[in-house]
Every structure is written in C-alpha cells, then in structure tokens.
C-alpha positions as CSV (number, residue, x, y, z in Angstrom):
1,X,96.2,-115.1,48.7
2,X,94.6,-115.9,45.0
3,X,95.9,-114.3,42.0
4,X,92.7,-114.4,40.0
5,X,89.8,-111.8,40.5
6,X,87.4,-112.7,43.0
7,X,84.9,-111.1,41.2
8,X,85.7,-111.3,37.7
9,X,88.3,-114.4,37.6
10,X,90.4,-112.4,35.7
11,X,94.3,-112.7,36.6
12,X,95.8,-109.8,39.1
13,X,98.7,-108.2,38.1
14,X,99.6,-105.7,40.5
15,X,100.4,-106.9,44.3
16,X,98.0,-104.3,45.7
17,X,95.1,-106.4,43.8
18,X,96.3,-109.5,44.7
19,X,96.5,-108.4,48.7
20,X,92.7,-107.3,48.2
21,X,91.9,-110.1,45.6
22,X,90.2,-108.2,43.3
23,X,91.8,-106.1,40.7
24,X,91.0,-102.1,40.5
25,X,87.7,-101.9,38.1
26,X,86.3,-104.6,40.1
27,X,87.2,-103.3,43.7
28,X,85.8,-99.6,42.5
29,X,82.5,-101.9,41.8
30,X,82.6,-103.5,44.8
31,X,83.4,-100.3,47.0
32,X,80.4,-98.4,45.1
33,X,78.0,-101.1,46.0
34,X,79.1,-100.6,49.7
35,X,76.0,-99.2,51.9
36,X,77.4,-95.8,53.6
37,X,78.0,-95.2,57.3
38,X,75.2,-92.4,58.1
39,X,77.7,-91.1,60.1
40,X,80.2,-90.6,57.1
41,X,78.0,-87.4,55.5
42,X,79.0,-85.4,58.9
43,X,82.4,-84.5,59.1
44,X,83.4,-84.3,63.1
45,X,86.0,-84.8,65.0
46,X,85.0,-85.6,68.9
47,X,87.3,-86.2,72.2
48,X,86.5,-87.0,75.7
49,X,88.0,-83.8,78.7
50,X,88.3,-85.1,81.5
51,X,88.7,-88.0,84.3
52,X,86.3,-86.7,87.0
53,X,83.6,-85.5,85.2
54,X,84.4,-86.3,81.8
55,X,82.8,-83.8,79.1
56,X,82.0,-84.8,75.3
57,X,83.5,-82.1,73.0
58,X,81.7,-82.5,69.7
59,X,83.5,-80.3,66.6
60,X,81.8,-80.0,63.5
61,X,84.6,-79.6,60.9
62,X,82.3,-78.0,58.1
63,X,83.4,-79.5,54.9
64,X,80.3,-79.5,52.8
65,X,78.9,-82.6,54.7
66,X,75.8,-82.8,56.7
67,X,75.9,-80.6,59.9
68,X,76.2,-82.3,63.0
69,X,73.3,-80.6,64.5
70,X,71.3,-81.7,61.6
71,X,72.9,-85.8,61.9
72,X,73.0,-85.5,65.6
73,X,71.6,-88.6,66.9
74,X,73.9,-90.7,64.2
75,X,76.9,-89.1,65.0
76,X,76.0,-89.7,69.1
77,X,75.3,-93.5,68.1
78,X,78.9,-93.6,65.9
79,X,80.6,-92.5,68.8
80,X,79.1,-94.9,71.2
81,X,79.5,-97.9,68.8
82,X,83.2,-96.5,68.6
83,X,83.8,-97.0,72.0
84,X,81.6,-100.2,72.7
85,X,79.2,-98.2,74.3
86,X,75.0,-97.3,73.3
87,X,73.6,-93.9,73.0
88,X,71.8,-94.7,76.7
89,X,75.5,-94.1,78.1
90,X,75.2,-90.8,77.6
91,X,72.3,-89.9,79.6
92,X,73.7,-87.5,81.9
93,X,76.8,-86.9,80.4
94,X,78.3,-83.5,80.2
95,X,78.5,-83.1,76.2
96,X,79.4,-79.9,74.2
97,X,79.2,-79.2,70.7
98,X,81.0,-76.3,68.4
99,X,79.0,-75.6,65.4
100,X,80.5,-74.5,62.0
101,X,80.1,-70.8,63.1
102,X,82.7,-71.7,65.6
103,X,79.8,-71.1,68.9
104,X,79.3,-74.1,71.6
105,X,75.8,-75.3,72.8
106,X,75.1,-78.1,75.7
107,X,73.3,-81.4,74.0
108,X,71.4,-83.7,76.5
109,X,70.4,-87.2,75.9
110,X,66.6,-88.1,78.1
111,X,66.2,-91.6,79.7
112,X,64.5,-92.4,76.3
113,X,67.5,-91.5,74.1
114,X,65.6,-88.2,72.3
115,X,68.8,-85.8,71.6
116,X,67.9,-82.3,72.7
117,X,70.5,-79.1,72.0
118,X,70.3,-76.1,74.6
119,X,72.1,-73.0,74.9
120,X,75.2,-73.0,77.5
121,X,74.5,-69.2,78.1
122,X,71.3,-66.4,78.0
123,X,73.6,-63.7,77.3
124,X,74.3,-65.2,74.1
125,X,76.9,-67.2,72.5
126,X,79.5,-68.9,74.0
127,X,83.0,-69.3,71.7
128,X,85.3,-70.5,74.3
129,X,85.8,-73.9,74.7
130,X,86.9,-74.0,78.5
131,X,83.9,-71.9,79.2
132,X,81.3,-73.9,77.2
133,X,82.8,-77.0,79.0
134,X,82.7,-75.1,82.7
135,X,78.9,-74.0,81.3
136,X,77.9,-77.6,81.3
137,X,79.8,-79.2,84.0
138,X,77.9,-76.4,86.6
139,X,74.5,-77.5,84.7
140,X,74.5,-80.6,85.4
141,X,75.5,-79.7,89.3
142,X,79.5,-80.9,89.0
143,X,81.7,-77.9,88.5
C-alpha cells in the first residue's frame, strides 16, 4: 500500500484512501471516467427455477432505468457473462420475463442469437409466476 495519491501524488490521509490509493476527489475522478456496464441502466433481478428443465425468470424492478424489454439483449448477455456462459446458451431455454406492469411474457433466443418476446397466453395476460413458468415449459414440449 502507498500513502501518496496515485493520481495526484498528494499524501492520503484517511485509511479508506490509502486501501484504494487515491484520495476521494481523485477516486470520484477516476470512477466518473469509468465506461458504464450497458447492463447497469436496467434494473433486474434474474434467478434460475429448476434442475430438470431449468426456466430463466427475468424481473424488471422499475426504478426509473431502462426497461428490460427495451435493454433486452444486454441484460441476456450480462447474465451469461455472469455465469461464464454466451447468449448462444440460451437457445432453447425456457426463459420468462415480468415487466414493470407486473405481467409475464416467454423470450426466445434463435440459433443466430436475435432475442424475440412472445405472449405465454391468447387469452391475455399472464400475472402468475408458476403459470407463466408452466406456460413456457409446455411450449417448448417439457411440462
């Protein structure tokens, strides 16, 4: 550990800037010139149901951020990175997704990675998450 700035060389005083190595106006500098995560103007949470046929539950938290729907592919490619994986794992996949109004819809990734949203029922919304995530299991033939 240093106890001069890394940026500005001036001595740190506090032993929060000395763990970091650079003292407060300088580490607000350096966090501002920081490119943002795409994936940080959604805010979602996202869990994985399931051993057998696993199922993707996608919940946009609707905090003023981008909406999932409209961030959908970067928030797919987050979650993959996340978990070591690519957005081509979830071809096939069984994945749901609760918008801000609180209603589900099915999401299907093609062979060539396109991200494509579809309704989980005709007869109109679907608010229940065990029936959203039965809807998509008996789509793709695994209910």
């Amino acid at each position: 550990m240093t106890t001069t700035c890394g940026k500005c060389r001036k001595p740190l005083k506090s032993p929060k800037s000395v763990e970091r190595g650079y003292g407060p106006i300088c580490w607000r500098a350096i966090l501002r010139e920081q490119p943002k995560d795409p994936a940080d103007e959604s805010d979602f949470t996202y869990r994985i149901e399931g051993n057998e046929t696993p199922v993707l539950i996608i919940t946009d938290l609707d905090r003023g951020g981008k909406s999932v729907t409209n961030n959908i592919e970067v928030i797919l490619k987050s979650i993959a990175d996340a978990d070591g994986l690519d957005i081509y794992s979830f071809i096939g996949m069984p994945i749901i997704y609760r918008d801000s109004e609180g209603n589900y819809d099915g999401i299907k990734v093609n062979d060539r990675g396109l991200v494509v949203f579809h309704p989980l029922s005709f007869a109109g919304y679907v608010t229940d998450e065990q029936e959203a995530i039965e809807a998509v299991r008996r789509e793709r033939g695994a209910a």
